[in-house]
C-alpha positions in Angstrom: -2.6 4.1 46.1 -2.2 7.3 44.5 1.4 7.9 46.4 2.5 5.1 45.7 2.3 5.2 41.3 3.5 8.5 42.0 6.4 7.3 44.0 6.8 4.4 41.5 7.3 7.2 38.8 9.7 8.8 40.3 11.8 6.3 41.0 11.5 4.6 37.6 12.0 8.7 36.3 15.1 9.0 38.1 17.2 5.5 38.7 16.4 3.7 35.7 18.7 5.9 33.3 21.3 6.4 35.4 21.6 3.0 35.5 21.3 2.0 31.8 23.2 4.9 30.6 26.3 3.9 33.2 26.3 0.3 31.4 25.2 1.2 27.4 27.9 -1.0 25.4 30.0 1.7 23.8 31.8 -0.9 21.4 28.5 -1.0 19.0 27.1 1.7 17.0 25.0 0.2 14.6 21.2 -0.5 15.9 20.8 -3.9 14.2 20.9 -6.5 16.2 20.5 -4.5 19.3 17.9 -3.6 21.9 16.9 0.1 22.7 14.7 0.6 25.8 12.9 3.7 26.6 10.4 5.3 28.9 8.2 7.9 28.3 6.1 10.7 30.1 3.0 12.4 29.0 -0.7 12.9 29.0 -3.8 11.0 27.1 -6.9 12.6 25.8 -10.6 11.5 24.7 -9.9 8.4 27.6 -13.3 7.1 29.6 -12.6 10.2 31.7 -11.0 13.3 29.3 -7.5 14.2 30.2 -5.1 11.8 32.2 -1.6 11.3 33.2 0.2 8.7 30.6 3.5 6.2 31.3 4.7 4.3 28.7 7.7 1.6 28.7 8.7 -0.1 25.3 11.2 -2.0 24.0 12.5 -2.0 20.2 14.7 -5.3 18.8 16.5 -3.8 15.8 16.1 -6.3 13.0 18.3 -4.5 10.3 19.4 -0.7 10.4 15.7 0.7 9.6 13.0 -1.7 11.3 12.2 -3.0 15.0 9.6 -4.6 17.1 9.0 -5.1 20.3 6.6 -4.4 23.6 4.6 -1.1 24.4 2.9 -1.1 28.1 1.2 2.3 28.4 0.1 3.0 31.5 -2.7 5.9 31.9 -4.2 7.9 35.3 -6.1 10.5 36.5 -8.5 10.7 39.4 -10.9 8.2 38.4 -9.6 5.8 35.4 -6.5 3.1 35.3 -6.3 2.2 31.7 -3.2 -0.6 31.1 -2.3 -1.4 27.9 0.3 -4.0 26.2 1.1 -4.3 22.3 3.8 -5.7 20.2 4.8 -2.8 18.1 6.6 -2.8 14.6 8.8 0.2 13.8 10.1 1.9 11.1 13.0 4.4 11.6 13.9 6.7 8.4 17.4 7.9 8.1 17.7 11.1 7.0 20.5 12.2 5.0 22.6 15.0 5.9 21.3 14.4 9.9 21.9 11.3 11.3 21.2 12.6 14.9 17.3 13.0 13.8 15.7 9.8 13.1 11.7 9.9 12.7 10.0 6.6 12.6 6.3 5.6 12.1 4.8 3.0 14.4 1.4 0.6 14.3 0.6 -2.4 16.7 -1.8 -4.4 18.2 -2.5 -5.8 21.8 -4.8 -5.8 24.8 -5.8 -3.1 27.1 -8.0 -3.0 30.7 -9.8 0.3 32.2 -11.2 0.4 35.5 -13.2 3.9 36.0 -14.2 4.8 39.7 -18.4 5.9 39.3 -19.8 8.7 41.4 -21.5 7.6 44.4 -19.1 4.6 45.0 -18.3 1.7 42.8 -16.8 0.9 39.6 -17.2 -0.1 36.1 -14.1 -2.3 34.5 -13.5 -3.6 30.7 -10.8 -5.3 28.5 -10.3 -4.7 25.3 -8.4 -5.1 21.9 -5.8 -2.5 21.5 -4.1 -0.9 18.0 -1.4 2.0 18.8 -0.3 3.6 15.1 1.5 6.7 14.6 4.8 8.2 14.8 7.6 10.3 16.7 11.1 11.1 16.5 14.4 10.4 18.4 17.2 13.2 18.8 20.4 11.2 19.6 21.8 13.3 22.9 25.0 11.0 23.4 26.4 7.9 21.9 23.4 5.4 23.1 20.7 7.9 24.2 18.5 10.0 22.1 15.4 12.1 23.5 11.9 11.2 21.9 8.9 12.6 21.5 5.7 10.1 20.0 2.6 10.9 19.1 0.0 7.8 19.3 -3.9 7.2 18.2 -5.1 4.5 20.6 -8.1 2.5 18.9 -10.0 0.2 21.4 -13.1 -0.7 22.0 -13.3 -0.2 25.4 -16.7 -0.1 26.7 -18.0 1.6 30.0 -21.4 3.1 31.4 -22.5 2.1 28.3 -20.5 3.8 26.1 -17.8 2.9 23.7 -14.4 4.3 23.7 -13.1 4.2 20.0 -9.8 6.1 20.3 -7.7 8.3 22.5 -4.7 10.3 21.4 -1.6 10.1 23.2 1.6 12.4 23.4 4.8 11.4 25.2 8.3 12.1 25.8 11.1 10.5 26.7 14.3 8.7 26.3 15.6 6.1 24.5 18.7 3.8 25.3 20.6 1.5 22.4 22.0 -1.7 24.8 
C-alpha cells in the first residue's frame, strides 16, 4: 500500500504540470473568471500520530480580481495514520502595489475529514469528523500562468481516537499553482 501512494505521488509530482502548464490559455491574464489549480507538498504536525507526510490538491474559481473559492482535499501519512480531508475554501488574494508577482492571500473553510490510525498489537481505530482549514500563504508568479506557493494551515477537527480528541493540527505546504 505504502508503494503505491508513493508511486501515486510521484506521478501526480511529475505529469500533472507538465501537462497543465503545456495547455495554460495564454490569451487571458486577468484571474477573474478563471480557474487556478494547484498541488501541494509538505508535512503535518500535532496529527493522531505527531509528524506526517501531507498532499494537498485545491482548486480556486476566481470570482472578481481579489476573491476565490473552491475545493481543498488534504491528504496526510505517516506509518500509522491516513487522515483525508475535503473543504470548500474561500480566498482572499491581496495585491500588492509596486509587486504584482507576490500575491499573499488569507484562507478559512469548512468540510469533513476521516483518520484511520493503525494500534500496536494489530488493529485499528477510525473516525470522521467536521473539518475548518484557516490561514494563509503566498503565490510567487514564476511564468505567465504558474506561480510557486507556500500555505500555512491550522486544521480544527474534532477527530476522536483512543479516546482522545484531536482539536487542531498545523500544516505547511508548497507548491504550484496554475491559472487555466
Amino acid at each position: 500500500m505504502g508503494k503505491m501512494v508513493w508511486a501515486l505521488v510521484f506521478l501526480i509530482g511529475m505529469g500533472f504540470p507538465g501537462f497543465l502548464y503545456a495547455h495554460e490559455n495564454m490569451e487571458k491574464t486577468d484571474r477573474e473568471g478563471r480557474l487556478q489549480i494547484g498541488t501541494d507538498l509538505g508535512f503535518q504536525v500535532e496529527t493522531l500520530d505527531g509528524t506526517a507526510f501531507a498532499l494537498a490538491f485545491n482548486g480556486d474559481y476566481f470570482l472578481d480580481r481579489n476573491f476565490s473559492v473552491g475545493p481543498l482535499i488534504q491528504f496526510v501519512l505517516n506509518d500509522d495514520l491516513t487522515q483525508i480531508g475535503f473543504s470548500l475554501q474561500g480566498k482572499y488574494h491581496i495585491n500588492l502595489a509596486g509587486n504584482p508577482n507576490l500575491r499573499p492571500h488569507l484562507q478559512g473553510g469548512l468540510g469533513f475529514v476521516f483518520a484511520d490510525l493503525d494500534l500496536p498489537g494489530g488493529g485499528d481505530d477510525s473516525d470522521t469528523s467536521f473539518l475548518a482549514p484557516i490561514g494563509g500563504g503566498v503565490e510567487y508568479r514564476i511564468a505567465r500562468n504558474v506561480s510557486a506557493s507556500s500555505t500555512l494551515l491550522l486544521n480544527f477537527t474534532g477527530l476522536s481516537i483512543r479516546g482522545a480528541v484531536d482539536n487542531n493540527a498545523l500544516a505547511w505546504y508548497f507548491g504550484l499553482r496554475f491559472i487555466l
